[in-house]
PDB file with SEQRES, HELIX, SHEET and CRYST1 records, atoms N, CA, C and O in Angstrom:
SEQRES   1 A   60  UNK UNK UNK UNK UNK UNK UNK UNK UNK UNK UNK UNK UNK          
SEQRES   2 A   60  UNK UNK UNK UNK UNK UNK UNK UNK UNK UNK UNK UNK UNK          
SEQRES   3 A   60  UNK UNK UNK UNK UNK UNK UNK UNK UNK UNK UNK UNK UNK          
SEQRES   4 A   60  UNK UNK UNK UNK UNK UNK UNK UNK UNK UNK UNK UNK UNK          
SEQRES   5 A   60  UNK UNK UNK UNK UNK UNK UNK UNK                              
HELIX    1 AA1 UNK A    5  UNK A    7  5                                   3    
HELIX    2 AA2 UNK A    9  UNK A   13  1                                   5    
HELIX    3 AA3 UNK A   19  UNK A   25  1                                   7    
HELIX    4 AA4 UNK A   36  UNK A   56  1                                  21    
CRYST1    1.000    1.000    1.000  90.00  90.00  90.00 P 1           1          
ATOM      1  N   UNK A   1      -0.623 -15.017 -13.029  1.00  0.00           N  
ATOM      2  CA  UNK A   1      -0.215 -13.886 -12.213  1.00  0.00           C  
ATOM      3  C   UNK A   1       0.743 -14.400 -11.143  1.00  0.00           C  
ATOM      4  O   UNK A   1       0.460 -15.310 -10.363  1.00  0.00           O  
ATOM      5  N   UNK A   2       1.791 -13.803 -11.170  1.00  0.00           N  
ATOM      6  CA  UNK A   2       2.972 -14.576  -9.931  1.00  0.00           C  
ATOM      7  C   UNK A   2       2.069 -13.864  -8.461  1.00  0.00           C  
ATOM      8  O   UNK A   2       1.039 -13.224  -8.253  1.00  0.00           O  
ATOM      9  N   UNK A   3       3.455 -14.583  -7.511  1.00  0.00           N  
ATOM     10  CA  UNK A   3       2.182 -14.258  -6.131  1.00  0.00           C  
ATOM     11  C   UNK A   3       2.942 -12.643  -5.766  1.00  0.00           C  
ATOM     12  O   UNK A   3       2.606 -12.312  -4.630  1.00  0.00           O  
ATOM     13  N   UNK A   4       3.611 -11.873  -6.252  1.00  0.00           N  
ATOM     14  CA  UNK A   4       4.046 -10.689  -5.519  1.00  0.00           C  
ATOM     15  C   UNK A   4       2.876  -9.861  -6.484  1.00  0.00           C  
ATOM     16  O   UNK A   4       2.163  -9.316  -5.641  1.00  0.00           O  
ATOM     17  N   UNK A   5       2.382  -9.536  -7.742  1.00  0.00           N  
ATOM     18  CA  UNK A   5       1.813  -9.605  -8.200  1.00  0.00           C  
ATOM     19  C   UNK A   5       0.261  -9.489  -7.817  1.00  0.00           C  
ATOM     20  O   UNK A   5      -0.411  -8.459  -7.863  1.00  0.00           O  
ATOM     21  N   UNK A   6      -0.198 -10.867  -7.398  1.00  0.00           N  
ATOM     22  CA  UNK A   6      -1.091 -11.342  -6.893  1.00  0.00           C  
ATOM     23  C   UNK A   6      -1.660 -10.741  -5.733  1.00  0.00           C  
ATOM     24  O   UNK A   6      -2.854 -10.615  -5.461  1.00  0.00           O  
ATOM     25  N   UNK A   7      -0.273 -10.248  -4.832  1.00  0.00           N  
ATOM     26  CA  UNK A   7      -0.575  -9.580  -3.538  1.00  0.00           C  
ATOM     27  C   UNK A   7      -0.475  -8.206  -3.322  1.00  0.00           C  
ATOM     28  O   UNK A   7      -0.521  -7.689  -2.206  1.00  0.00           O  
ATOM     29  N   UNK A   8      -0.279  -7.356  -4.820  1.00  0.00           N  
ATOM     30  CA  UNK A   8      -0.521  -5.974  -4.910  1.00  0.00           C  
ATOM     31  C   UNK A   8      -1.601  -5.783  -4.847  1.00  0.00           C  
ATOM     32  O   UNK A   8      -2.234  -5.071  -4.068  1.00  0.00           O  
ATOM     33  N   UNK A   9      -2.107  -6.768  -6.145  1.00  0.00           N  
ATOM     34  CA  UNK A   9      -3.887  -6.618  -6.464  1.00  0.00           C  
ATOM     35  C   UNK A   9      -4.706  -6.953  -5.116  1.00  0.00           C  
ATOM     36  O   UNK A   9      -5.770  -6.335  -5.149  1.00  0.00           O  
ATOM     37  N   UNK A  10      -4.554  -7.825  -3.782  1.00  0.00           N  
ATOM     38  CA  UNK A  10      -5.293  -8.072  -3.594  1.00  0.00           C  
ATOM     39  C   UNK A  10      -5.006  -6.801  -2.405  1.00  0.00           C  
ATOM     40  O   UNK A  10      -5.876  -6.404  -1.630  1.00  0.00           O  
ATOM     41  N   UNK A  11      -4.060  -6.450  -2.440  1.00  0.00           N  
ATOM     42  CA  UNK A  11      -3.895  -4.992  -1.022  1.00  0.00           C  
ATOM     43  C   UNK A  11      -4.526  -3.706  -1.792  1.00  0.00           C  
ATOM     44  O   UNK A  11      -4.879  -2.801  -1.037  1.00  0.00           O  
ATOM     45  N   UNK A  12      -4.720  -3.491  -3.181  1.00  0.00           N  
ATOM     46  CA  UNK A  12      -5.505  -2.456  -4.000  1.00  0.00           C  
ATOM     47  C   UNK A  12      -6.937  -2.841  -3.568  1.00  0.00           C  
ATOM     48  O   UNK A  12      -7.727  -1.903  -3.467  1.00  0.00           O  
ATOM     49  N   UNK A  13      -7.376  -4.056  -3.305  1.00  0.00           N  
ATOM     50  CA  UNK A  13      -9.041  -3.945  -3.259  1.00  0.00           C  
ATOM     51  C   UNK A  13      -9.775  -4.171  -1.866  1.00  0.00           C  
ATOM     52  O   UNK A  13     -10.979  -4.273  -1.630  1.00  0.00           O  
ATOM     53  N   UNK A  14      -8.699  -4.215  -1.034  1.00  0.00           N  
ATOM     54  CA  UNK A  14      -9.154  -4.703   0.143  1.00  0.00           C  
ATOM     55  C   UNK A  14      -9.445  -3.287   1.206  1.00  0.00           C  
ATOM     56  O   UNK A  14      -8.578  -2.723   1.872  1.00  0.00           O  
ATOM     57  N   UNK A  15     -10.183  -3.103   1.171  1.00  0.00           N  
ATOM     58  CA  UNK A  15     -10.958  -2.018   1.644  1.00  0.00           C  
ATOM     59  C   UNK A  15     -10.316  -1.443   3.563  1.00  0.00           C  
ATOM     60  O   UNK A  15      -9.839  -0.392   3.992  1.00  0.00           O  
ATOM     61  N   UNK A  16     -10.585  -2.509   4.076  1.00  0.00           N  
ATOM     62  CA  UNK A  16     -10.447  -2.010   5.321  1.00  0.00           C  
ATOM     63  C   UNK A  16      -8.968  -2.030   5.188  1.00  0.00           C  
ATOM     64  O   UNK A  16      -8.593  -0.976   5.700  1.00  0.00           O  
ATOM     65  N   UNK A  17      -7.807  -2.778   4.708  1.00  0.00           N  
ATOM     66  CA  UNK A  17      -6.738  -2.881   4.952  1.00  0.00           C  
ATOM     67  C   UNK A  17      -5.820  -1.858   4.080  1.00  0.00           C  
ATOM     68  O   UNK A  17      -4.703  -1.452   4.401  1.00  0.00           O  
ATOM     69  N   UNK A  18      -6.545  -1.537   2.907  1.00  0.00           N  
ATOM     70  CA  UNK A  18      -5.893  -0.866   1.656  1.00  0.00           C  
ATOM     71  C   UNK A  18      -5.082   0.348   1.673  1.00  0.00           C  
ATOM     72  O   UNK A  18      -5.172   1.218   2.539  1.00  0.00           O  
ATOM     73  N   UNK A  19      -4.382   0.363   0.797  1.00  0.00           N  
ATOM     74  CA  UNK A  19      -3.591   2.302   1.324  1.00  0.00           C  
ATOM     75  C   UNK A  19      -4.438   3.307   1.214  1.00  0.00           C  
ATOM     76  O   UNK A  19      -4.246   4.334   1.865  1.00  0.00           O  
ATOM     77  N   UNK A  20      -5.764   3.142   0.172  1.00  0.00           N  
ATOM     78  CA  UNK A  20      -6.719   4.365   0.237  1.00  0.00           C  
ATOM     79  C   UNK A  20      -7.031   4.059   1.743  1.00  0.00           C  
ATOM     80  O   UNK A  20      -6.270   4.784   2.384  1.00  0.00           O  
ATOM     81  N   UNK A  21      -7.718   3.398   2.508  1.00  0.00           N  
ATOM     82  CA  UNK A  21      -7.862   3.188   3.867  1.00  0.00           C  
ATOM     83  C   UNK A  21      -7.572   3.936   4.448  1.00  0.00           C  
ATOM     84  O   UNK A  21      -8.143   4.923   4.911  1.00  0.00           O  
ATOM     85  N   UNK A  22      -5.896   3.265   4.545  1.00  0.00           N  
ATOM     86  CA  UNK A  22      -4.770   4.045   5.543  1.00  0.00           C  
ATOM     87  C   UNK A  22      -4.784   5.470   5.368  1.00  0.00           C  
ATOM     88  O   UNK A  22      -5.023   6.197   6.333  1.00  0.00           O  
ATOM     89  N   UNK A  23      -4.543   5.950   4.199  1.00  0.00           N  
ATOM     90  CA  UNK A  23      -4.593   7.351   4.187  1.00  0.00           C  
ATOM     91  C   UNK A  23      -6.141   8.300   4.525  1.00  0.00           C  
ATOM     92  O   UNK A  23      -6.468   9.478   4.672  1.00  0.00           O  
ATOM     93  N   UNK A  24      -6.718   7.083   4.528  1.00  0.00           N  
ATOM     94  CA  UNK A  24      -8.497   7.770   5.009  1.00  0.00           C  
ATOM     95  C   UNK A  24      -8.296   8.322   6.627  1.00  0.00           C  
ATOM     96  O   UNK A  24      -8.919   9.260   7.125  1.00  0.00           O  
ATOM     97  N   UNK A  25      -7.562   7.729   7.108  1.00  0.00           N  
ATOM     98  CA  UNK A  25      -7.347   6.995   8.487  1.00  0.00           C  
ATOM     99  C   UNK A  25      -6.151   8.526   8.969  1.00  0.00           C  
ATOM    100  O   UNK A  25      -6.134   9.484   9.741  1.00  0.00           O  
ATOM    101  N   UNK A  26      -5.434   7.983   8.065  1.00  0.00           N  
ATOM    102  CA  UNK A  26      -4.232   9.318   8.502  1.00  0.00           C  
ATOM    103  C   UNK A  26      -4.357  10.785   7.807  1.00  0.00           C  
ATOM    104  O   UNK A  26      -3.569  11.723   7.926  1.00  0.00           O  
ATOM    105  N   UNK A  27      -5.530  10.732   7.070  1.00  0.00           N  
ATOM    106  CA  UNK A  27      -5.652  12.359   6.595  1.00  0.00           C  
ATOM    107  C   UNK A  27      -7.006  12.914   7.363  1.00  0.00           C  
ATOM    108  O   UNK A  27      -7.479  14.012   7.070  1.00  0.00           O  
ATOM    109  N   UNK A  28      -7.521  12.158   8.255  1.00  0.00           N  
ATOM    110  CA  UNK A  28      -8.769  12.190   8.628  1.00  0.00           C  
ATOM    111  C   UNK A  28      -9.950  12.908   8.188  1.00  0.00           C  
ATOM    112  O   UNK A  28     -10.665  13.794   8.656  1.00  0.00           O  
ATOM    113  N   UNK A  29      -9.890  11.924   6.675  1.00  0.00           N  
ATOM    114  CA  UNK A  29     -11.123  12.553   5.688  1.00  0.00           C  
ATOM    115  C   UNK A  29     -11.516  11.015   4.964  1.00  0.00           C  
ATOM    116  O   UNK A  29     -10.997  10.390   4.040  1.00  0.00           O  
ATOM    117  N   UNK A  30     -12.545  10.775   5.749  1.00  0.00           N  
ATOM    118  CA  UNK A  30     -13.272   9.489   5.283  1.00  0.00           C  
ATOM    119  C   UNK A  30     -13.903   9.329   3.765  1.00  0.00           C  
ATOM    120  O   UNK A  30     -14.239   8.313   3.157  1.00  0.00           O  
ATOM    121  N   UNK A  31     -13.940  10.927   3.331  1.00  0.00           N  
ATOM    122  CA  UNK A  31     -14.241  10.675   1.928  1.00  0.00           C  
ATOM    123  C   UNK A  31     -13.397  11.071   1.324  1.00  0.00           C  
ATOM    124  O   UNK A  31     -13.636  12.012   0.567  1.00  0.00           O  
ATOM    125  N   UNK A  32     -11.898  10.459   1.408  1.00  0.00           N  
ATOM    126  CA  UNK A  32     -10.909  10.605  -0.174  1.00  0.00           C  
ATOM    127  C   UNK A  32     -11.335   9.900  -0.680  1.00  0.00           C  
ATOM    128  O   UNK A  32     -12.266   9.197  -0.288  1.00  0.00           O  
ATOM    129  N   UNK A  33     -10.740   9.851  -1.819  1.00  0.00           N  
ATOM    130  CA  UNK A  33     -11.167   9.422  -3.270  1.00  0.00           C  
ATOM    131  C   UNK A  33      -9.597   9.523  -4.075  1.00  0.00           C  
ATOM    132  O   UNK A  33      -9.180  10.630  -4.417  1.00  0.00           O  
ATOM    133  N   UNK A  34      -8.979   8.562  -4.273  1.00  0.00           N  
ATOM    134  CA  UNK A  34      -7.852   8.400  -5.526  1.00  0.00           C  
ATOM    135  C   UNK A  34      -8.412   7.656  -6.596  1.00  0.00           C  
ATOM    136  O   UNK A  34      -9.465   7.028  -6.706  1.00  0.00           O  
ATOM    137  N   UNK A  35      -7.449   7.876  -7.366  1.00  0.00           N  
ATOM    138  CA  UNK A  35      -7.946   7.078  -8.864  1.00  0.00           C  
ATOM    139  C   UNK A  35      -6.849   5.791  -8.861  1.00  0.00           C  
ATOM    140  O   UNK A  35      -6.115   5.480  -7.922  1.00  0.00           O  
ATOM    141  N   UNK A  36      -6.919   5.328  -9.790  1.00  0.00           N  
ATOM    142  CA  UNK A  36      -6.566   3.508  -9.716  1.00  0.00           C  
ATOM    143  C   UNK A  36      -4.845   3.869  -9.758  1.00  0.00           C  
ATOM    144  O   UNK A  36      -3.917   3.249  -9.237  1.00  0.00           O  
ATOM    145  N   UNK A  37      -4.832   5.217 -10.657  1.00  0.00           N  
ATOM    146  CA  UNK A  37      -3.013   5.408 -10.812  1.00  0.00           C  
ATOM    147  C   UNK A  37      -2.815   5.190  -9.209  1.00  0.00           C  
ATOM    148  O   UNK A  37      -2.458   4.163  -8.632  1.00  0.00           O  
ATOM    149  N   UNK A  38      -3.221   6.720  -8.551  1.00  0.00           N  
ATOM    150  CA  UNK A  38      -3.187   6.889  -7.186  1.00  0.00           C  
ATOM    151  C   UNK A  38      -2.446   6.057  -6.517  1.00  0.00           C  
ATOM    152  O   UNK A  38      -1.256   6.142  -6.213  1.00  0.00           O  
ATOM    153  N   UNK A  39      -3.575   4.871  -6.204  1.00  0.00           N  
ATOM    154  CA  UNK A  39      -3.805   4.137  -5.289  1.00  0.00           C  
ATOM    155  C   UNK A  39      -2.275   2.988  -5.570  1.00  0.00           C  
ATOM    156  O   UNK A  39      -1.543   2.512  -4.702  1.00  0.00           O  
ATOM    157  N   UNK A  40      -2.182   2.798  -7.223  1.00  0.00           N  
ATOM    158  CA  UNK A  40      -1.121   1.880  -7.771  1.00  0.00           C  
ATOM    159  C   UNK A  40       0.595   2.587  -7.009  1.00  0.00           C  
ATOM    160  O   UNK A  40       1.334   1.891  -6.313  1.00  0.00           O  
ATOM    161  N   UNK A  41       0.835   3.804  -7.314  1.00  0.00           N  
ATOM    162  CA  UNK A  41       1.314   4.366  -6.615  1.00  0.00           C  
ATOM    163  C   UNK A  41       1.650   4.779  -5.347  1.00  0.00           C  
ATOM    164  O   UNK A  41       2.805   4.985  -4.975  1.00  0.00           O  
ATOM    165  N   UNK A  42       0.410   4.932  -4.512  1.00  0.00           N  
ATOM    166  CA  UNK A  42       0.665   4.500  -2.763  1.00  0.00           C  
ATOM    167  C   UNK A  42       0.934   2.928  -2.456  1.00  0.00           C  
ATOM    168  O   UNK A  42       1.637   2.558  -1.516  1.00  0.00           O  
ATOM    169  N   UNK A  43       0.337   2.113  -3.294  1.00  0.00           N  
ATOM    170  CA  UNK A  43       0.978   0.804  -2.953  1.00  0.00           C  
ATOM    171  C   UNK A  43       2.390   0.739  -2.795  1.00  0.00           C  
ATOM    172  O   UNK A  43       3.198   0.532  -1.889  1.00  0.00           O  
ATOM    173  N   UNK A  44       2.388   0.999  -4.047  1.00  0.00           N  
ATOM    174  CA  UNK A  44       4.329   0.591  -4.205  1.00  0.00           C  
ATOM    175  C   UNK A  44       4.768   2.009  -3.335  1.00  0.00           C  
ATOM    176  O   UNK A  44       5.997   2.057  -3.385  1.00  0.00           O  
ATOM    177  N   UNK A  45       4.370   2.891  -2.751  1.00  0.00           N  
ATOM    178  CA  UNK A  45       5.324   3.496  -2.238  1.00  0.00           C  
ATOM    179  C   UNK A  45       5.636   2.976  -0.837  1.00  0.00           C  
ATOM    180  O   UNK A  45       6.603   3.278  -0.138  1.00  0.00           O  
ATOM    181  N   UNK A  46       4.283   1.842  -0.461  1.00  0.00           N  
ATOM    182  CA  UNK A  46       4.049   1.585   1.039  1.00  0.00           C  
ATOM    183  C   UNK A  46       5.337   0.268   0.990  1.00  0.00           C  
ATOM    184  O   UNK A  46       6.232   0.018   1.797  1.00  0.00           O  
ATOM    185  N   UNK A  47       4.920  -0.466  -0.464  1.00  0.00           N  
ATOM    186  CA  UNK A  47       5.468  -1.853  -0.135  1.00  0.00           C  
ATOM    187  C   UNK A  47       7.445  -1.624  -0.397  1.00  0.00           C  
ATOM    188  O   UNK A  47       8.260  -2.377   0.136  1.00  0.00           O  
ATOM    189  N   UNK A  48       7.786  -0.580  -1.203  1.00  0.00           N  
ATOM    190  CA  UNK A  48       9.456   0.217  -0.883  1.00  0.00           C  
ATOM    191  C   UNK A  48       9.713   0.276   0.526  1.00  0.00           C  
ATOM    192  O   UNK A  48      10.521  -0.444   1.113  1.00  0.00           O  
ATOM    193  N   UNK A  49       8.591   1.657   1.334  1.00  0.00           N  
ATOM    194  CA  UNK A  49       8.898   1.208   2.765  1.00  0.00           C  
ATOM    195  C   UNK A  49       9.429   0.215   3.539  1.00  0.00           C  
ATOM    196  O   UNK A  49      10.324   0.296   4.380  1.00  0.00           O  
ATOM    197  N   UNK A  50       8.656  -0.937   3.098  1.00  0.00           N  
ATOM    198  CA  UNK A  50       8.773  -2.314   3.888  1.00  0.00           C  
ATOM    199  C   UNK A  50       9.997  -2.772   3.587  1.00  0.00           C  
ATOM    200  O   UNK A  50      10.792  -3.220   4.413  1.00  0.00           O  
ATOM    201  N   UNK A  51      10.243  -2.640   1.996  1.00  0.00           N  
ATOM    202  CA  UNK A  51      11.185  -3.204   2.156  1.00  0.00           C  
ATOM    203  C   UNK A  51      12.696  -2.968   2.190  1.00  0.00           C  
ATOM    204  O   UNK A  51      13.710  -3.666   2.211  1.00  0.00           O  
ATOM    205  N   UNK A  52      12.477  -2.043   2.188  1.00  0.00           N  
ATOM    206  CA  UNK A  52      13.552  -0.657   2.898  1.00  0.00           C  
ATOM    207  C   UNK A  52      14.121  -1.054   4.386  1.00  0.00           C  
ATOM    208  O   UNK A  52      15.213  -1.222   4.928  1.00  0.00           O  
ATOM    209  N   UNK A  53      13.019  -1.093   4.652  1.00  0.00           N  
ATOM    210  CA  UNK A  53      12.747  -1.170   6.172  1.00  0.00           C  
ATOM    211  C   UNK A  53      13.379  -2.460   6.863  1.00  0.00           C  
ATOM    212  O   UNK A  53      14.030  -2.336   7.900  1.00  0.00           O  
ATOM    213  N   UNK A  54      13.184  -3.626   6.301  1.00  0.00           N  
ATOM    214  CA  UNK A  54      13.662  -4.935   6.240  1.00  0.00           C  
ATOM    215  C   UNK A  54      14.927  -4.723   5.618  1.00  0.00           C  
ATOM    216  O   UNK A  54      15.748  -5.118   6.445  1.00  0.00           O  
ATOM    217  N   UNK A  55      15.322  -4.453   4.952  1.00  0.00           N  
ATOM    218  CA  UNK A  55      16.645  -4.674   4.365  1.00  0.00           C  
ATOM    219  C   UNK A  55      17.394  -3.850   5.307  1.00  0.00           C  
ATOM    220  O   UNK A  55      18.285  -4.589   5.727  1.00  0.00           O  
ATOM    221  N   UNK A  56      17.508  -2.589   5.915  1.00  0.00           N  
ATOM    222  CA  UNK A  56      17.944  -2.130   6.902  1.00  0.00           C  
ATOM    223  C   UNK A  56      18.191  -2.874   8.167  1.00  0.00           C  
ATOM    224  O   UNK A  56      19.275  -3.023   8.732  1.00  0.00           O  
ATOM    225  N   UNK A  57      17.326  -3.203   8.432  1.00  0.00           N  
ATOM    226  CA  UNK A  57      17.012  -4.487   9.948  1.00  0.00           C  
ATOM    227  C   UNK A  57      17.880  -5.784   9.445  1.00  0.00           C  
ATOM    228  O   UNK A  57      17.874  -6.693  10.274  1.00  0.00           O  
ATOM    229  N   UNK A  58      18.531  -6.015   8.398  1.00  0.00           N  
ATOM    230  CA  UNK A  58      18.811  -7.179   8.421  1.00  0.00           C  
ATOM    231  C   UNK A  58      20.309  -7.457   9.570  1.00  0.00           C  
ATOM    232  O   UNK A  58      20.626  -6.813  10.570  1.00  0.00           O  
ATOM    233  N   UNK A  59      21.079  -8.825   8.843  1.00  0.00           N  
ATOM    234  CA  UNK A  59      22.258  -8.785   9.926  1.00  0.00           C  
ATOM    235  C   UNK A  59      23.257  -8.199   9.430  1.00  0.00           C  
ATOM    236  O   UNK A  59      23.541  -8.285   8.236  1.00  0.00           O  
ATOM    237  N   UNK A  60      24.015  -7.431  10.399  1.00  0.00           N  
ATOM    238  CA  UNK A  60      25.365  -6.839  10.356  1.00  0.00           C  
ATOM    239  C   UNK A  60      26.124  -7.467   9.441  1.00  0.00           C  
ATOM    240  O   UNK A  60      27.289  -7.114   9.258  1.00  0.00           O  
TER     241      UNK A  60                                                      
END                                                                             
């Protein structure tokens, strides 16, 4: 498993840190529930952000 890879899976299972989390957090409903698509899907939509986000910020 390469490490970008490596570090999807481990932000899918990590509970307090995870995007189901976050969205627990920002929909303020402690009992959502996504399914594995879901969750595969808020990942990559979080980790585009970032790097959106970074590539914007870079230098002139």
């Amino acid at each position: 498993m390469g490490p970008l890879l490596s570090l999807f899976a481990k932000g899918m299972k990590t509970p307090r840190t995870g995007p189901v989390y976050n969205q627990r957090i920002a929909r303020k409903s402690p009992s959502l529930s996504l399914n594995d698509d879901q969750v595969r899907n808020l990942t990559m939509f979080e980790i585009e952000k970032i790097l959106l986000r970074n590539s914007s910020s870079g230098p002139a």
